[in-house]
VEXDREN-2710 file (C-alpha; in Angstrom, 1 decimal):
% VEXDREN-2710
k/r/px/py/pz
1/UNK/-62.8/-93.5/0.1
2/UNK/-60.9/-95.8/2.5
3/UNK/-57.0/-97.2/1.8
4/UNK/-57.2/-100.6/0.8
5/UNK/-55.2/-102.9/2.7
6/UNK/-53.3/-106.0/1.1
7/UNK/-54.2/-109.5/2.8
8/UNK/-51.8/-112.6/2.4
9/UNK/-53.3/-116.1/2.7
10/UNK/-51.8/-119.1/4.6
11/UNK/-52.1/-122.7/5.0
12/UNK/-54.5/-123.0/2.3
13/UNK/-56.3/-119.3/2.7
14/UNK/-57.0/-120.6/6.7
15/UNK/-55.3/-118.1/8.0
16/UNK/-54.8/-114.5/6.8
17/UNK/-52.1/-111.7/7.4
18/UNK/-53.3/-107.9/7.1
19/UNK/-51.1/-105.0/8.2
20/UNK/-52.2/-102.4/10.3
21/UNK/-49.1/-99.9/10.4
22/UNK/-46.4/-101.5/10.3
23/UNK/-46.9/-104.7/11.7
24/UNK/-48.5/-108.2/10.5
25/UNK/-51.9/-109.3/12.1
26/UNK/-53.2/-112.8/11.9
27/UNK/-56.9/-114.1/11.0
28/UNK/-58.5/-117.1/11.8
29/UNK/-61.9/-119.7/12.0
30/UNK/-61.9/-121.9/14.1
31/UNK/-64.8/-124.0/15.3
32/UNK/-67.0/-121.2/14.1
33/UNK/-65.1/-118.3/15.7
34/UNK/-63.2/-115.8/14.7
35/UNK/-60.1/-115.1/16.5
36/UNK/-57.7/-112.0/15.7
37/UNK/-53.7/-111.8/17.3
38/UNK/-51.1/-109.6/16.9
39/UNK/-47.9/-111.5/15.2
40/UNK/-46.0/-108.9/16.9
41/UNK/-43.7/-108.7/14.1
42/UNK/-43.4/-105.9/11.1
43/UNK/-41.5/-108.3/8.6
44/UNK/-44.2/-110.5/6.4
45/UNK/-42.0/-113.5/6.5
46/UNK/-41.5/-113.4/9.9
47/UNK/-45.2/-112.7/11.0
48/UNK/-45.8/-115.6/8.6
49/UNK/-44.5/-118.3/10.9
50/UNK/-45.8/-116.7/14.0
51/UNK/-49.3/-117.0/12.2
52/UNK/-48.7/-120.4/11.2
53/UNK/-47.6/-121.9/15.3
54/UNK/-50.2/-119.2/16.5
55/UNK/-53.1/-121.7/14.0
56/UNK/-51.7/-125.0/15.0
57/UNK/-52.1/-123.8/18.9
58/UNK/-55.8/-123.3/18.1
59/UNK/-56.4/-126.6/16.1
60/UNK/-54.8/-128.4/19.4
61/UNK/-57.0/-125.9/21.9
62/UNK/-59.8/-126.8/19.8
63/UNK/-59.6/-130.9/19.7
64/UNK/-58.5/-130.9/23.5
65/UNK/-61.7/-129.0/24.1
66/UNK/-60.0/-126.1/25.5
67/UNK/-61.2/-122.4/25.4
68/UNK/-59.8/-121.1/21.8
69/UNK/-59.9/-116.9/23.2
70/UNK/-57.7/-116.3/26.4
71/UNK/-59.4/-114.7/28.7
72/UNK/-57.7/-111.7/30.4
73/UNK/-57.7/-111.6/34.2
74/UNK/-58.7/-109.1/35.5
75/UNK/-56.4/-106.5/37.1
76/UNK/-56.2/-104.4/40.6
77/UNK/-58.0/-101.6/38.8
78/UNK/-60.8/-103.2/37.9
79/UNK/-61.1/-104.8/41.2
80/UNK/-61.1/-101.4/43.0
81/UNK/-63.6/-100.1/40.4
82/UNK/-65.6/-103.0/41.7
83/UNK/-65.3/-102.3/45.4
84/UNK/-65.9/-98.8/45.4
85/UNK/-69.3/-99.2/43.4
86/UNK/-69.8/-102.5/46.0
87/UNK/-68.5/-100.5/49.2
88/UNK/-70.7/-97.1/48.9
89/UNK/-74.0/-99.0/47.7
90/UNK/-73.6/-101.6/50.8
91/UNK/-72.1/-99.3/53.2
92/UNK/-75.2/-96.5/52.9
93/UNK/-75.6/-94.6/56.5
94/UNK/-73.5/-97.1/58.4
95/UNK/-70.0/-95.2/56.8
96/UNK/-69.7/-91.4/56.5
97/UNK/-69.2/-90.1/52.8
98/UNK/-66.2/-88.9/54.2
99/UNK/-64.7/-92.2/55.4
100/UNK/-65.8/-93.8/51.8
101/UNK/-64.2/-91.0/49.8
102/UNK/-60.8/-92.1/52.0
103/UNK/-60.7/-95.1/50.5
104/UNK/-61.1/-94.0/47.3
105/UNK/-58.5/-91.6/48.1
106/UNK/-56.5/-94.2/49.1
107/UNK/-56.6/-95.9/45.6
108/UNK/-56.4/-93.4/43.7
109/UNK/-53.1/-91.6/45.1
110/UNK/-51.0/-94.7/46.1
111/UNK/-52.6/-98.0/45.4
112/UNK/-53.8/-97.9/41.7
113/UNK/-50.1/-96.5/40.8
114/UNK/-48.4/-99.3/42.3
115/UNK/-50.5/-101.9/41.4
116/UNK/-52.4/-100.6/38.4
117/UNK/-52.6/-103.1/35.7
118/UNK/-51.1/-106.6/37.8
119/UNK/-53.2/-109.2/37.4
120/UNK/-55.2/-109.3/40.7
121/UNK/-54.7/-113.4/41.0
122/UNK/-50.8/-112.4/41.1
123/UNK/-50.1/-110.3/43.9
124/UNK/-48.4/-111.9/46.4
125/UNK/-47.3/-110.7/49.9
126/UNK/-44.1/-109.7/48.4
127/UNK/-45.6/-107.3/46.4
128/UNK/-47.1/-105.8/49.8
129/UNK/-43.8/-105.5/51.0
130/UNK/-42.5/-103.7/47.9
131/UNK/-45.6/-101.5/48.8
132/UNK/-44.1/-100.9/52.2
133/UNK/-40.7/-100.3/51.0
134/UNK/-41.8/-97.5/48.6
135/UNK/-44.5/-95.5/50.6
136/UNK/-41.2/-95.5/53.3
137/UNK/-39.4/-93.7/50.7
138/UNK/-41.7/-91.0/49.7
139/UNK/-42.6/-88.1/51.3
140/UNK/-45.9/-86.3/51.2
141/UNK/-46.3/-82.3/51.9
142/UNK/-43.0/-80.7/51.9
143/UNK/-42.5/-77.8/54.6
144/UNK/-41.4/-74.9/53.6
145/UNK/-37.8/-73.6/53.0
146/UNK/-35.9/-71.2/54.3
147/UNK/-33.5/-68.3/53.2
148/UNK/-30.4/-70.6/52.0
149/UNK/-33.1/-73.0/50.4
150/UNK/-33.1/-75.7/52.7
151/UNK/-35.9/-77.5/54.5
152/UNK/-36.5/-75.4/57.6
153/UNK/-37.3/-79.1/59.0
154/UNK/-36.6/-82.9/57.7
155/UNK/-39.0/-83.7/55.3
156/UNK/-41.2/-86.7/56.9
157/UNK/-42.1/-89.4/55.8
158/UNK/-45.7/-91.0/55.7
159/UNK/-46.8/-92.3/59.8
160/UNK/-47.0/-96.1/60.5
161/UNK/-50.9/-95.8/60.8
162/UNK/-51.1/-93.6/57.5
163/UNK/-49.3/-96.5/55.9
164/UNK/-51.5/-99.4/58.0
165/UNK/-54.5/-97.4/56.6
166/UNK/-53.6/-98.4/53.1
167/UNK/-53.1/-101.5/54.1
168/UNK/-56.5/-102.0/54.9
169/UNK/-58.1/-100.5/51.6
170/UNK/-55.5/-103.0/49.9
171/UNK/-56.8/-105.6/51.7
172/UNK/-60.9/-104.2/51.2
173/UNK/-60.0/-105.1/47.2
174/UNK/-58.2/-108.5/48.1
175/UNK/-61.2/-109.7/49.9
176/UNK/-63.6/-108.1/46.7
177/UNK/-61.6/-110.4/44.4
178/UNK/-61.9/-113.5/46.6
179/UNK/-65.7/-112.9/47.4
180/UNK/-66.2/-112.9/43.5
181/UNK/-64.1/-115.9/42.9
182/UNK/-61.1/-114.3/41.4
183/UNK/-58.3/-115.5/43.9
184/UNK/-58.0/-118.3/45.4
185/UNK/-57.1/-116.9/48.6
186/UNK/-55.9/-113.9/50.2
187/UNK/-52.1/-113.0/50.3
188/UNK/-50.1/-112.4/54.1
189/UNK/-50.8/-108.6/54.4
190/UNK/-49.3/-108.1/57.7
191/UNK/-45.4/-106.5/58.1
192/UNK/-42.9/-109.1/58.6
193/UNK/-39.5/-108.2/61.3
194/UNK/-42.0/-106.9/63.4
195/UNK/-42.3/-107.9/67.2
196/UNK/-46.0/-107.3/68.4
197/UNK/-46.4/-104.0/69.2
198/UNK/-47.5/-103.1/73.4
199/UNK/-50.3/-101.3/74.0
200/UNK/-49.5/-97.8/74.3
201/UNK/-51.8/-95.4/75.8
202/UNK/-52.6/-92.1/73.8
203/UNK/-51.8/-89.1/74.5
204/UNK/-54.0/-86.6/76.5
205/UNK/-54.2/-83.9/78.9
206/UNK/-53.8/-84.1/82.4
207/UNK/-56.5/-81.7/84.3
208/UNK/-54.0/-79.3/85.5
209/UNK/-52.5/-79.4/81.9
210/UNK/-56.0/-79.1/80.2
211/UNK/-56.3/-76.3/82.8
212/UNK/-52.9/-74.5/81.6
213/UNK/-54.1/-75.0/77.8
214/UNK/-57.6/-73.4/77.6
215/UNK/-56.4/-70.2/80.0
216/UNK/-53.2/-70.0/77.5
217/UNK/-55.8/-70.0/74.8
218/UNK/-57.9/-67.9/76.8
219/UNK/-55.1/-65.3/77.4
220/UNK/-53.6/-65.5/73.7
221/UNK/-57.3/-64.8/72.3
222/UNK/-57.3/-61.3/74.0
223/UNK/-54.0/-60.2/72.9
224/UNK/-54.2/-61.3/69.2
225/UNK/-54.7/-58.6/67.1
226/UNK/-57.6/-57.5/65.8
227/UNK/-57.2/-58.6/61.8
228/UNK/-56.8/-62.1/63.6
229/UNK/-58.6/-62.5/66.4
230/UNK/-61.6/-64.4/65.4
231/UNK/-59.5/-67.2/64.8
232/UNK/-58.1/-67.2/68.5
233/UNK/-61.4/-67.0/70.0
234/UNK/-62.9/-69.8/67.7
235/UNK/-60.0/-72.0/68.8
236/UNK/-60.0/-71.1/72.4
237/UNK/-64.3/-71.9/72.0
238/UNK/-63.2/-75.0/70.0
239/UNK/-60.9/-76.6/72.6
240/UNK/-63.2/-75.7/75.5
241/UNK/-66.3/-77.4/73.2
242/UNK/-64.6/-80.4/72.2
243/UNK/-63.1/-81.2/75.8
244/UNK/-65.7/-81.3/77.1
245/UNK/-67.6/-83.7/74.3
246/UNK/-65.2/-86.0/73.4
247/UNK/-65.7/-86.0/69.7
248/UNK/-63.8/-86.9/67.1
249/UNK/-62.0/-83.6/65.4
250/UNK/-63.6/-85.0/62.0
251/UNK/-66.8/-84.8/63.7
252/UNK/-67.1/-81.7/64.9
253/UNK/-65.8/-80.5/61.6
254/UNK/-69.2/-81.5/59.8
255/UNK/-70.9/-80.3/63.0
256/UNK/-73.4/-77.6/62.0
257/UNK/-75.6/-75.5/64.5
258/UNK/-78.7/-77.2/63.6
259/UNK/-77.5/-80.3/64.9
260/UNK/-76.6/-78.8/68.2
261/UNK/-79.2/-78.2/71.4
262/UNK/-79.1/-76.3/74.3
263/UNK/-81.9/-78.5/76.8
264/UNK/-81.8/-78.9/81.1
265/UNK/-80.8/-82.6/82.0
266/UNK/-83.4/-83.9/84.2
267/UNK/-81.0/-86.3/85.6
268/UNK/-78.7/-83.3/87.0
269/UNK/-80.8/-80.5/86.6
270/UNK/-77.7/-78.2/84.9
271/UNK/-77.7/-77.1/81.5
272/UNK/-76.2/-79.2/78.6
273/UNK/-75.7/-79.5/74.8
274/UNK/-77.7/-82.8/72.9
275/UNK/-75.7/-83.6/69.8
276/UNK/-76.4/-85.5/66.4
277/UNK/-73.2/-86.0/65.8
278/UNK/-72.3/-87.4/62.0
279/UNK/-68.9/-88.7/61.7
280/UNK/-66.6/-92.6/60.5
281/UNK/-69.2/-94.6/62.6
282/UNK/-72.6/-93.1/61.0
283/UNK/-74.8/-91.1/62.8
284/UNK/-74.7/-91.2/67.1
285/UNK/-75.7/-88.5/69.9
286/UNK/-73.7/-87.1/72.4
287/UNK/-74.5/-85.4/75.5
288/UNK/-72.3/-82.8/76.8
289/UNK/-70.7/-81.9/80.1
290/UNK/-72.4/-78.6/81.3
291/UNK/-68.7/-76.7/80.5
292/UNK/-69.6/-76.8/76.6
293/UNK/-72.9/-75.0/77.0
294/UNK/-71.0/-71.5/77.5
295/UNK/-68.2/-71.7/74.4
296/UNK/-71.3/-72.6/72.4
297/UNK/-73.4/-69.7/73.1
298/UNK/-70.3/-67.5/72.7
299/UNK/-69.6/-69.6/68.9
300/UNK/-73.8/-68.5/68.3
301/UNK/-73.3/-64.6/69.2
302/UNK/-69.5/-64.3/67.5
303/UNK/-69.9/-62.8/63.7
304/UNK/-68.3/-64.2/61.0
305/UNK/-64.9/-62.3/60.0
306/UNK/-65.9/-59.2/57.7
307/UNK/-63.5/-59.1/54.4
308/UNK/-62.1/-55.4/55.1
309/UNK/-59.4/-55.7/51.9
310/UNK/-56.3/-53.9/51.5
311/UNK/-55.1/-51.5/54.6
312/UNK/-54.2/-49.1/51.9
313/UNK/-57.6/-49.5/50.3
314/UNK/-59.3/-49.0/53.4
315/UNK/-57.5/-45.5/54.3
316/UNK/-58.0/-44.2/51.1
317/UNK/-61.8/-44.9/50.8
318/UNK/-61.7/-43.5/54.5
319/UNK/-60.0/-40.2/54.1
320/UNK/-62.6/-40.2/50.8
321/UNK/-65.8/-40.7/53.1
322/UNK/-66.4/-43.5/50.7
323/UNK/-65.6/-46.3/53.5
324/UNK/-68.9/-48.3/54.1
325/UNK/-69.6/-49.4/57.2
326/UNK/-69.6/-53.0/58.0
327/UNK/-72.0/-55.1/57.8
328/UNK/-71.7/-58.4/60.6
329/UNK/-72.8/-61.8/59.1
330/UNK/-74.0/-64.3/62.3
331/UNK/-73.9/-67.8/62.3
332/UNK/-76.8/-69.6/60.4
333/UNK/-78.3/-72.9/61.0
334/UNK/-76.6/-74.2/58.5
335/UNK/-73.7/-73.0/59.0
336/UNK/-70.8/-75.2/60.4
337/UNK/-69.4/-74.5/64.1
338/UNK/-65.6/-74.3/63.5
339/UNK/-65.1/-73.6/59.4
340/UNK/-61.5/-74.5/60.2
341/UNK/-59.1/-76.4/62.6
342/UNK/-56.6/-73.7/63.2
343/UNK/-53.7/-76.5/63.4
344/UNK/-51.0/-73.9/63.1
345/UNK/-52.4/-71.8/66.0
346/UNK/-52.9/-74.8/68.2
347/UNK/-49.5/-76.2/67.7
348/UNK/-47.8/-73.0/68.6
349/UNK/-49.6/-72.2/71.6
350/UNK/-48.8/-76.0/72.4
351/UNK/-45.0/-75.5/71.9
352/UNK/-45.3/-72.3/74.2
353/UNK/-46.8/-73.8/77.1
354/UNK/-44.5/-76.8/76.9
355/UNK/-47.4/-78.8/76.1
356/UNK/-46.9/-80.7/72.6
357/UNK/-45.3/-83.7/73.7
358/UNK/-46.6/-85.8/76.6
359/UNK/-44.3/-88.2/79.0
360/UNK/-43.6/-90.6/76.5
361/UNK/-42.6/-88.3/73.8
362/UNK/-45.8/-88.7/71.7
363/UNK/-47.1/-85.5/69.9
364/UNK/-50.1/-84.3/70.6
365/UNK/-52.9/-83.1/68.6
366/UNK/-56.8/-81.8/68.3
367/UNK/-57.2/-85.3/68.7
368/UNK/-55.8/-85.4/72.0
369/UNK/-58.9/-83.7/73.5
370/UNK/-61.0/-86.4/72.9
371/UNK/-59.0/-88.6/74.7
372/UNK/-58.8/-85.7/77.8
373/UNK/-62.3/-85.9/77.6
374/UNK/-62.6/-89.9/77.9
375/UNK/-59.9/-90.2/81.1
376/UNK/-61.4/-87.7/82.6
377/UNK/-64.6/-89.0/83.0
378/UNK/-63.1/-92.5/83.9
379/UNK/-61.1/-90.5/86.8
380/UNK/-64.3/-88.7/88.1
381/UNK/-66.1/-92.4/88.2
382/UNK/-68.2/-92.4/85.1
383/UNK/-69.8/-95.5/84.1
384/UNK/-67.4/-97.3/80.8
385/UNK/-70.5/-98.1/79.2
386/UNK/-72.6/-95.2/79.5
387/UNK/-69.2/-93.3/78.1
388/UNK/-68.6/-95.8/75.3
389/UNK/-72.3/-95.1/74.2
390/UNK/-71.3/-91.5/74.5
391/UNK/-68.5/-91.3/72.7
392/UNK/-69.5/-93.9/69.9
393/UNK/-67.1/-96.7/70.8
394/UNK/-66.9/-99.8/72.3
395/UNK/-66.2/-100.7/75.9
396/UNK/-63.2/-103.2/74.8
397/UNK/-62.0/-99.4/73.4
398/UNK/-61.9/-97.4/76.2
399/UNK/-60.9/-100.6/78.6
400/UNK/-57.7/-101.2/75.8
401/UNK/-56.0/-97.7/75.5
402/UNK/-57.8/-95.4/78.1
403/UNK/-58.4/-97.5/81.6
404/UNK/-55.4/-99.7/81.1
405/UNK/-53.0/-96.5/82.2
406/UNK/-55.4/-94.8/85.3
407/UNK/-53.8/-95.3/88.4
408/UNK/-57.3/-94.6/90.0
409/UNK/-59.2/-97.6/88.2
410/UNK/-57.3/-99.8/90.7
411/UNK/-59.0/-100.5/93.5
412/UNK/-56.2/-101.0/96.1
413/UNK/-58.3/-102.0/98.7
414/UNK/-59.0/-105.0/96.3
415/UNK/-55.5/-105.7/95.8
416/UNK/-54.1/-104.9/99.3
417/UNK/-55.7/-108.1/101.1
418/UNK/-54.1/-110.2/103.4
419/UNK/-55.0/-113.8/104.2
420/UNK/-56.5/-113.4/108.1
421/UNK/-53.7/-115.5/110.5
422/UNK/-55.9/-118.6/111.5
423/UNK/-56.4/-118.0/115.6
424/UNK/-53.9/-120.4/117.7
425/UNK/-56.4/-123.0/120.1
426/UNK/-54.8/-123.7/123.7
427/UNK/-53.9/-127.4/123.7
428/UNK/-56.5/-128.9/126.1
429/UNK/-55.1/-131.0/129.2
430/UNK/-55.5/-134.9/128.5
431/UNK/-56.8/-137.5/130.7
432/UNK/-53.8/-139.4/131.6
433/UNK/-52.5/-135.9/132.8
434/UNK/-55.4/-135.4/135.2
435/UNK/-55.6/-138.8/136.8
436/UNK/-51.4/-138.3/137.4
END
């Protein structure tokens, strides 16, 4: 049987006060519709005139033809729920699920808990900047800490292109609510105090420096142990493989070994790997340079690591006679090419060799190999566009932060040109000279 709840009538019985815990809500018709509020207040008297300017607002809505319900604008959040549905449906095989599921990322670690609940109509470029100001402020994965409890390392705070990144999902949204007619325009997104930033070229190997790399690599997978020297040889495969491909780390992440082929080129007659590479840009193939066919075949014939447990186990099912022997698990067709990165391997062989920074102090990473790859074609002669196509990029790319720092994409000898000296004519003897 349900508790009956007292109603007070108003203004004739037009309006009516009911009580839901402890404070007052207002009732009321108008033009045929009826219209609930919250008085806000948990005294009847006072709820009572709240109820009574909250009915005279409605009679004047209603004669001025106004809307009599407000309706709520909507927020960031429901924005972003309406460009992710909007963004994976339209962006089907031109986006990897990976690069969607970014964005989503994106929102749901830093933009949604900033901007949550504001009105989408509302955010102004200064609420970007408070964006800024924050994500400055915050650190992500902490490193570890050491025996007295300090950071072995300053914590570090998020990279200018993590934050630009978010930027860019922020502004995805913005341009969802204009498209849909919920702002009338989009807010400044771009940082302010900022001169415009040079083109800087990224960092890479040099080939004696690629050289040094992949024999350190080389040399550091045969003296790794043996619990851990799969890893070194799949690295040492993995840098030789992806210098001499130029794809993206993210890409040949997803690689698997159906997607890989060992054919003959008919152009140069010399073995080579055909690619369907899957990465940010969709599907694309790659050809290889004949030096990736090798590491391949050696990633095809290399077993996956055993799990051999405990050490202790191991001897005690050994002296036993209970061991069994091991059984070795190849690489299947579905199976992908390198399960991991091995980022902390790479970095400390890179730190070793003197190798992690290059001349202008900028780190370098897995990422770095594709941009070996990419200067050293330009400095063997390869065509831009044929590479652009190969590495799934644009010319305007590869002309902006790859070309633009080769000394030997200058022709000098179509600099170096001097005017020819125009040839100096003997003055010819006049007439009035001759007849003298």
């Amino acid at each position: 049987m349900g508790v009956f709840m007292p109603t007070h009538e108003i203004l004739g019985g037009k309006v009516q006060l009911f009580q839901r815990g402890n404070i007052w809500f207002a009732r009321a018709s108008v033009d045929r519709q009826q219209i609930k509020k919250s008085t806000g207040k948990d005294s009847l008297s006072l709820a009572q005139e709240v109820a009574e300017d909250w009915y005279l607002g409605l009679r004047g809505k209603s004669r001025a033809g106004l809307p009599l319900k407000e309706k709520r604008e909507p927020s960031f959040n429901d924005m972003a729920d309406l460009f992710e549905a909007e963004y994976e449906i339209i962006t089907e095989g031109e986006r990897s699920p990976a690069w969607v599921a970014s964005h989503k990322a994106r929102l749901r670690l830093h933009l949604r808990p900033f901007f949550g609940n504001k009105g989408i109509s509302t955010i102004t470029s200064g609420d970007v900047q408070n964006y800024r100001l924050q994500r400055a402020q915050q650190f992500g994965r902490l490193p570890p800490r050491g025996a007295d409890g300090e950071f072995i390392k300053p914590p570090k705070a998020p990279s200018r292109s993590t934050i630009h990144d978010e930027i860019g999902t922020l502004s995805l949204v913005l341009q969802t609510a204009v498209r849909h007619s919920k702002m009338a325009g989009m807010p400044m997104l771009s940082s302010p105090y900022k001169k415009q930033k040079k083109v800087f070229h990224r960092p890479w190997f040099t080939g004696d420096e690629y050289k040094q790399l992949y024999k350190a690599t080389g040399k550091a997978a045969k003296a790794a142990p043996d619990a851990h020297r799969w890893n070194y040889e799949q690295l040492h495969d993995q840098i030789l493989f992806m210098g001499n491909t130029g794809l993206r780390p993210d890409e040949a992440k997803r690689l698997e070994h159906r997607d890989v082929t060992v054919a003959m080129d008919a152009d140069t007659g010399e073995e080579i790997l055909e690619i369907e590479v899957r990465g940010k840009t969709g599907y694309g193939p790659c050809k290889s340079m004949p030096g990736a066919v090798e590491p391949y075949r050696r990633l095809l014939a290399r077993a996956k690591p055993a799990p051999l447990g405990r050490k202790v186990e191991r001897d005690r099912k050994e002296r036993r006679g209970e061991l069994a022997p091991l059984v070795f698990d190849y690489p299947k067709r579905t199976d992908p090419l390198f399960p991991s990165n091995h980022t902390d391997i790479f970095n400390d062989i890179l730190t070793a060799e003197g190798l992690k920074e290059d001349r202008e102090g900028q780190s370098r990473v897995l990422y770095s190999l594709r941009h070996t790859y990419i200067c050293l074609r330009l400095l063997d002669g390869a065509d831009i566009y044929q590479l652009a196509k190969n590495c799934r990029t644009s010319v305007e790319m590869i002309e902006k932060n790859y070309a633009i720092h080769l000394k030997h994409m200058i022709d000098a000898s179509a600099i170096n040109r001097r005017k020819p000296k125009p040839k100096k004519i003997a003055a010819k003897p006049s007439i009035k000279d001759d007849e003298e």
